[in-house]
Structure formats: structure tokens, C-alpha cells
N, C-alpha and C positions, 0 to 999 in steps of 0.2 A: 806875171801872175801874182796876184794878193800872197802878203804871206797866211795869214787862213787858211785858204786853200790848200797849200802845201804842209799844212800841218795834222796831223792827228789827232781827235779828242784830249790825250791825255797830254801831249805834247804842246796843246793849246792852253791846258789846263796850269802846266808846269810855269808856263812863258807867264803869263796873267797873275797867278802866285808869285815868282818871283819877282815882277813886276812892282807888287803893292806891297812887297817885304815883309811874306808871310813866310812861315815855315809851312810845314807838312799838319803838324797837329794843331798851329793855330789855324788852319782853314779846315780841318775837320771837327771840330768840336765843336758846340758838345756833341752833337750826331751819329760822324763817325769816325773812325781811329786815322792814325796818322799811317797806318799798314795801309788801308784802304787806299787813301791819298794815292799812297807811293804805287800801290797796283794798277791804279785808275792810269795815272803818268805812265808809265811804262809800258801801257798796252794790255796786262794779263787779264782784267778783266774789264769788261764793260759795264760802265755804269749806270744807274735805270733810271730814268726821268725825273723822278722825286732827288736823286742825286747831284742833277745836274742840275734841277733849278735851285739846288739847297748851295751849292757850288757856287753857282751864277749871282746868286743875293748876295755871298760871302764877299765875293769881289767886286759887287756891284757892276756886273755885267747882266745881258740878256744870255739865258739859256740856249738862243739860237746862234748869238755869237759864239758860245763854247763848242756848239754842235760843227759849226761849218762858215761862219760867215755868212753875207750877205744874203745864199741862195739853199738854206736848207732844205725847201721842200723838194729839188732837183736833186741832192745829191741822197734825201731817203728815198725818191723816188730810184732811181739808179740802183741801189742795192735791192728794194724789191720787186726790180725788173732781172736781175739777179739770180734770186731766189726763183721766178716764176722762168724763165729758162733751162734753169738745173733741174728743175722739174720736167723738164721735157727730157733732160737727158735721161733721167733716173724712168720716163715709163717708154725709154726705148728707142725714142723719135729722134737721137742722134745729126740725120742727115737735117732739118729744119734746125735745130737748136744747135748744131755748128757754129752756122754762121750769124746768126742771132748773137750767140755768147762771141764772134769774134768782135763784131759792130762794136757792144757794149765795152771787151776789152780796151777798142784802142778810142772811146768816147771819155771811158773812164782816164783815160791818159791824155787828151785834150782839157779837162775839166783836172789834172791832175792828183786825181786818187790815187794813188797808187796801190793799197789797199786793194780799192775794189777790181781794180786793172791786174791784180798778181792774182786772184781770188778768180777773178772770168780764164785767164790764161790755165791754171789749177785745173776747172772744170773743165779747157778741151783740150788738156795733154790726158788727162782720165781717160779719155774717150777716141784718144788718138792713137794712130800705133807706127814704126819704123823712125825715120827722120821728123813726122812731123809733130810727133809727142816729144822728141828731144828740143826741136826748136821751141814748141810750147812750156816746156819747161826752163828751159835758160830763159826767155822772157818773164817768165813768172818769180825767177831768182832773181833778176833783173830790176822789177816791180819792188819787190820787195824788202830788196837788200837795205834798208835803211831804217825798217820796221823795229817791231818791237819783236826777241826771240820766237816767241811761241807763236809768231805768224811766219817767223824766216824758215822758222821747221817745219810748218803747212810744205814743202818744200822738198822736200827729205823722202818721203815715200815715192816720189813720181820721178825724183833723179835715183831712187834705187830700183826704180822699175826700169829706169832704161839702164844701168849698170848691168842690171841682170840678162837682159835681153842683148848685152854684149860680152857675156861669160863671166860679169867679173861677181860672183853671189858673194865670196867670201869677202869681199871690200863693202859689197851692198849691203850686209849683214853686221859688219862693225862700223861702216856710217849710221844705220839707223840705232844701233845701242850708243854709241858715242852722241849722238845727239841726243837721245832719249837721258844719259847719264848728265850731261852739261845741263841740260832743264831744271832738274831734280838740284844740282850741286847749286845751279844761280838761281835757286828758286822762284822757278815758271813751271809750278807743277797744273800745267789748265788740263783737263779734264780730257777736253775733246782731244789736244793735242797726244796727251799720253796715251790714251784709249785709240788713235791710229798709228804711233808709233808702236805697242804693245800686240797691235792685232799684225802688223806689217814684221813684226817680228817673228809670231811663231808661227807667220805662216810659213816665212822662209826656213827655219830650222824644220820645219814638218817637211821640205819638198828636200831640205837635205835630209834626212832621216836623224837628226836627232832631237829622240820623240821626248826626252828630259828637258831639255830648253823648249824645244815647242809650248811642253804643257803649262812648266812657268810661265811664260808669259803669257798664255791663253788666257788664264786663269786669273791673272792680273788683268787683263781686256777684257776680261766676262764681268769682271765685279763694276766696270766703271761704264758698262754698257746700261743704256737707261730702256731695253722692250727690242720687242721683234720691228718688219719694218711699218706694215699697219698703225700701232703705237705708234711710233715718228709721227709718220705722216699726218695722223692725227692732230698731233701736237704743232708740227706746221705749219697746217694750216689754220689752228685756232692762233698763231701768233701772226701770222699775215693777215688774218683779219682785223684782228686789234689795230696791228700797225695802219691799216685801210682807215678805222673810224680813229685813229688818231691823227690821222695824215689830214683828213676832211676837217677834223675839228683846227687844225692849225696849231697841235702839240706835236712837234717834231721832234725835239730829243724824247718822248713816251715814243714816238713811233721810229725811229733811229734806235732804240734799247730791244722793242716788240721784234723788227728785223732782223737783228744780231742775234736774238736767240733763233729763230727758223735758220739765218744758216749755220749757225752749232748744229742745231738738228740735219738739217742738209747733209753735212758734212759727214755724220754716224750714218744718215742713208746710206751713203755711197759707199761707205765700208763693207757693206755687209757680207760681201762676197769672202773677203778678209774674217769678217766676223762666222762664217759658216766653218772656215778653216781653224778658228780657236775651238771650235764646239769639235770639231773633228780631232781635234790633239786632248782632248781635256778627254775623247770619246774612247780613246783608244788608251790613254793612261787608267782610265776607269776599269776596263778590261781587260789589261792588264795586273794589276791591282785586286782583281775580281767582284769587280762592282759592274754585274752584267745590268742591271736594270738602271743604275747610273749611265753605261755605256749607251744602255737603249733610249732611254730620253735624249741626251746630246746627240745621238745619231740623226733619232729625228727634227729634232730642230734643226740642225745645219744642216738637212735635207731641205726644210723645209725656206732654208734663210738665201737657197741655192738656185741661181737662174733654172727655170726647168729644161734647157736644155744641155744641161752641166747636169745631171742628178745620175747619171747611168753607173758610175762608180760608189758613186755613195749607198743607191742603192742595192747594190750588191752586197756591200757591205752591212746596209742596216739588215737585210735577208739573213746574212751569219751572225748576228745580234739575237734577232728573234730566233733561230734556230741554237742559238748556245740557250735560250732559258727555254726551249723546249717549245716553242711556239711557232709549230712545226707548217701547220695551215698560212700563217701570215706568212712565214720567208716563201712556201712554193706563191704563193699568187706574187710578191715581188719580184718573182725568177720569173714568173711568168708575163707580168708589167713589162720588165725589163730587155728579157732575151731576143724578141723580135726587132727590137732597135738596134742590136749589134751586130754589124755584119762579121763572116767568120776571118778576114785581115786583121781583127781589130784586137789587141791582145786583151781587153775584157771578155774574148769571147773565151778567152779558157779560165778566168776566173767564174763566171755563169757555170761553166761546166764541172768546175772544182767543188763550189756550192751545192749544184746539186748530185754529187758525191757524196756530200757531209751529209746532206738530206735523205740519201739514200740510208746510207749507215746511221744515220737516226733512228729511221725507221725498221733497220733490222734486214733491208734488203743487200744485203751480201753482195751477189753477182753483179746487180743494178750501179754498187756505190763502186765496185773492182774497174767494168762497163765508164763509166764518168769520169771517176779518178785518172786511168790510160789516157782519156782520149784528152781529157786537162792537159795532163802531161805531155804527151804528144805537141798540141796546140801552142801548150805554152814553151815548147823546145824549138817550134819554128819560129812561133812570134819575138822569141828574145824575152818575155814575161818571167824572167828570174825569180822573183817571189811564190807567184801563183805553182812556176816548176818545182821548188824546192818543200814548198806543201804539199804538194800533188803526190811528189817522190815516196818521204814521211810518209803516207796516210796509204796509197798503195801496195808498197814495198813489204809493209806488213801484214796489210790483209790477203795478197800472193801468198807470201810466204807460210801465214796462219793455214791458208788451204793447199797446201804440200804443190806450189808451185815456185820453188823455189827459183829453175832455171830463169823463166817469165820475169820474174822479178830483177833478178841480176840482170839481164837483158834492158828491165827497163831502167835500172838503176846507172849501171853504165852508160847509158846514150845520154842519161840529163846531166850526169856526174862530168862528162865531157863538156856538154854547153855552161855548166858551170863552174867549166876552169878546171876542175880537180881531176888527180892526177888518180888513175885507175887502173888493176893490174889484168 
């Protein structure tokens, strides 16, 4: 295979430069800087068409020589056939966009992209689950290995998902901070790459319970988040269009740059499941802190960022949101949205019932929130629901006791003080 072929924009950029015994800043100027250069070379960012032809004149090449070689229009074509597959993954259709994105991976590795071949492997370890998202991921380390960083770390989240899915979270958690700190230290701070290192972060610190690192790093992935997923999409699609009338017109590096940014965007699609869990740490730090109506906007947004068949917990919890500011009508009709979806095995079924406890005693009904609160407790002493019990306990225990039933209460205190370990006389 041509050596072109086997090389990378920037990598082609670099060869061709040193070629004609340039530096860095004298093929930048006047233009652009010699930083620029250096970033284009290395991969961290992608250059835009007016770039590449200003580039191309500098060394007196064709701008479709820098882009790829002989066969430009095939290998932009390839990347947004690319893009128009992950599309299929991201509205669901999985089973046809399988095998689609496998074609494409091992085409892309006959034409020798490897880029595009690590990038199709990405999108169906995402989407794969046991052995065959681990095999998909070592080929896509594979693909890649020769890249430039901040695409070897494209990498990093999908080998900590299957880390995790073999116990190992506490390794899975300081691979993706040690990769996220190397970025930073060798300066590849790219956007996209830290914004799913940062969301891949605090989701994991949220599922181990520490909500202080969660919400640091949420907070640092909220601000580098560019809109919900509609916005993306949007923007997507105006850049594979462009790329379409630049591809027709026979401006291939414009539409090779138009490309590159839809799958950036791509990429923050796919996150977003990740990204509902930064809104859910930054949600819970808020109310803590006692920013209830902070709390209640980030509730509903990573409600809303959240497949709707995942939303049963959240909303539960956005119901004890609206009911901390008194917004007593919207949490019952969410208890009421929700409660029929939960069967009573399910240990959200005695958070539902916990809530509307608190809803009762909101309201001043006494008996009604004592009534709720037991049967929480109850529920959540068989289900193994720890948390939910240990609330349940709190909020009953004293409303017993306030109406001179003290025995009741020790009763129920003791049974969950057992499921929760502690030693009781």
C-alpha cells in the first residue's frame, strides 16, 4: 500500500514539511502560528479547508495530496458513511447498524485507515455487551495504537466499561483519571476527548457513592458540553450536509473538515447517558448545599437526557425535589406516572412508597405518612434497599414515637437495625 494511504493528515503534513526544509513557523506564516502547525501534526486538531489549501500552496502540493492521496473522494466518502450508521445506532436500530458499521470497519482496514477502522470498532463495542464488546474494543486499541493521544484515549472509556463489568471499578476509575491527567500534562487538552473522559468519570464515582468527586468532575463535563441531544443533532446534520455540497463540488479537504466535526458531535451524542449522570451528581450536590431549585432544574434535565426506559429512578427522585419546594401537586402526579411501572420485587417499589410518606407528612396527614413510611420499611428490609430502609427508619421512628407508640416503633427499629448490620440490644 502507498505510503499516503498509511498516513494521517497531519502526519502527511509533517513528512512534506520536513521534506522541503521547513520549520513549523516558516509554513505557518503569516497565517497561522507555528502552535497551530504543531497541533495539526500531531492529530489534536483538525484542520479546515482554507487550512489545508493555505498548507498545500506553502509546499506546493495539491490539497487532495495532503488530505489522502490519489482517492480522496472515497476515503471522505467512508467517514460519512460513518457518521450516517452511528446514526442508526444512536435512534435505536442497533440490530441493522451492527453489521453495517462491521463491513465498514474491516473496509476501512483494507483501504488502511486506521482512524476510521478504530472509530467504526468504538461505535460497536458501545453498543455491544459480554465478550463481544471486549473483542471490539481490543481491535479498536489495535486500530489505533499508532495514533495521535487524544484518539488512543477515544479508547479508554470502552476498556473501562469492560473493566467494570469484570469487578475491577477501582482500576477502571484510575485508568480513566490517569489518562484524563497524561492529556492535560502532554498537552491534548481536545474538548471532546475530555468532556467523555470527565462525564465517564463522575459517573463512576456517583455509582461508588462518592458524591464529592462525582460532582467535580460533572461540573467540569457540563461546562464543556455544547446543548442537549436535539441541538447535536441539529448541528450534525447541518455539517453533513455541507460536507454532501462540498463532496459534489470536488472540495474534498472542506468536506473531510465538514465530517470531522459531525463526528465530534457524534461522539457527545453518544454520551449523553453519561452526561444525564453529571446532571444527576451536580443534582444532588445542589441539594445538598440547599440549592433546591438548582437541584430541580438538573433533575429535570438528566431526566430528560435519559433513555425513557431508564427514567423510573430519576423519577422518583425528581418527585422529592418538587416536593422539598413545596410543589406538592407535581411530585403526586410523578408518583403517580411512575408507580404502576414498578412491580412490588422491585426495590424502587419502596422508594415510591417512602415518597409518598414524605407526601403525606407534607401534607399534614399523619396516619397516612406513619401507613407509607412502615410499609417503605417493610419493603425495603426485604428488598435489601439500604438507603430507602435507613430513611424510612429516620422519618417513622419519630413520628411513632411523637404519637405515644413508642413500643411500635422499637419494633420497627430493631428489625431494619438488624438488616442493617447494627448491633441491637
Amino acid at each position: 500500500m502507498a505510503k499516503s494511504a498509511r498516513e494521517t493528515v497531519g502526519a502527511r503534513l509533517r513528512r512534506l514539511r520536513q521534506a522541503r526544509g521547513l520549520t513549523q513557523s516558516e509554513l505557518a506564516k503569516p497565517r497561522y502560528t507555528a502552535a497551530f502547525v504543531s497541533s495539526v501534526e500531531t492529530g489534536t486538531r483538525t484542520p479546515s479547508g482554507d487550512a489545508l489549501r493555505y498548507f498545500a500552496d506553502r509546499l506546493g502540493a495539491g490539497a487532495d495530496e495532503l488530505l489522502g492521496g490519489s482517492s480522496p473522494r472515497e476515503f471522505v466518502q467512508l467517514d460519512l458513511e460513518l457518521v450516517e450508521i452511528a446514526e442508526e445506532f444512536l435512534a435505536g436500530n442497533t440490530p441493522s447498524a451492527a453489521p453495517a458499521m462491521l463491513k465498514l470497519a474491516r473496509r476501512a482496514e483494507r483501504l488502511d485507515r486506521q482512524r476510521q477502522a478504530g472509530i467504526a470498532w468504538l461505535w460497536l463495542a458501545g453498543y455491544a455487551e459480554g465478550d463481544a464488546r471486549t473483542k471490539y474494543v481490543a481491535a479498536a486499541e489495535n486500530a489505533l495504537a499508532g495514533d495521535a493521544p487524544p484518539y488512543r484515549a477515544m479508547v479508554v472509556p470502552l476498556r473501562t466499561s469492560v473493566l467494570i463489568a469484570w469487578g475491577e471499578t477501582q482500576y477502571a476509575l484510575h485508568l480513566l483519571e490517569t489518562c484524563h491527567d497524561e492529556l492535560l500534562r502532554e498537552g491534548y487538552p481536545q474538548p471532546s476527548i475530555l468532556l467523555t473522559l470527565r462525564a465517564c468519570l463522575a459517573e463512576g464515582h456517583l455509582r461508588q457513592g462518592d458524591l464529592a468527586r462525582a460532582g467535580g468532575y460533572a461540573d467540569e463535563a457540563l461546562r464543556l458540553s455544547r446543548g442537549d441531544g436535539e441541538l447535536l443533532a441539529e448541528l450534525t446534520r447541518g455539517h453533513v450536509q455541507v460536507c454532501r455540497t462540498y463532496l459534489a463540488a470536488e472540495r474534498f479537504a472542506d468536506a473531510a473538515a465538514s465530517i470531522s466535526a459531525a463526528q465530534d458531535l457524534m461522539q457527545e451524542r453518544a454520551l449523553h447517558p453519561a452526561i444525564a449522570q453529571c446532571l444527576l451528581a451536580r443534582a444532588r450536590l445542589r441539594g445538598h448545599a440547599d440549592d433546591r431549585e438548582g437541584a430541580l432544574a438538573d433533575l429535570v434535565a438528566a431526566r430528560d437526557a435519559t433513555a425513557p426506559g431508564d427514567t423510573r429512578a430519576l423519577t422518583i427522585e425528581l418527585a422529592g425535589a418538587f416536593r422539598a419546594l413545596g410543589k406538592l401537586v407535581e411530585a403526586e402526579e410523578l408518583l403517580a406516572e411512575v408507580g404502576p411501572e414498578i412491580p412490588g420485587d422491585d426495590p424502587l417499589s419502596a422508594a415510591v412508597r417512602f415518597e409518598l410518606g414524605c407526601l403525606a407528612l407534607a401534607r399534614g396527614e399523619r396516619e397516612t405518612a406513619v401507613g407509607q413510611l412502615t410499609a417503605a420499611a417493610e419493603l425495603a428490609t426485604g428488598l435489601g434497599a439500604r438507603s430507602v430502609l435507613a430513611r424510612s427508619l429516620e422519618q417513622v421512628s419519630v413520628l411513632l414515637g411523637a404519637s405515644g407508640r413508642q413500643e411500635e416503633a422499637a419494633d420497627l427499629l430493631r428489625a431494619g437495625l438488624r438488616t442493617l448490620g447494627a448491633e441491637t440490644g
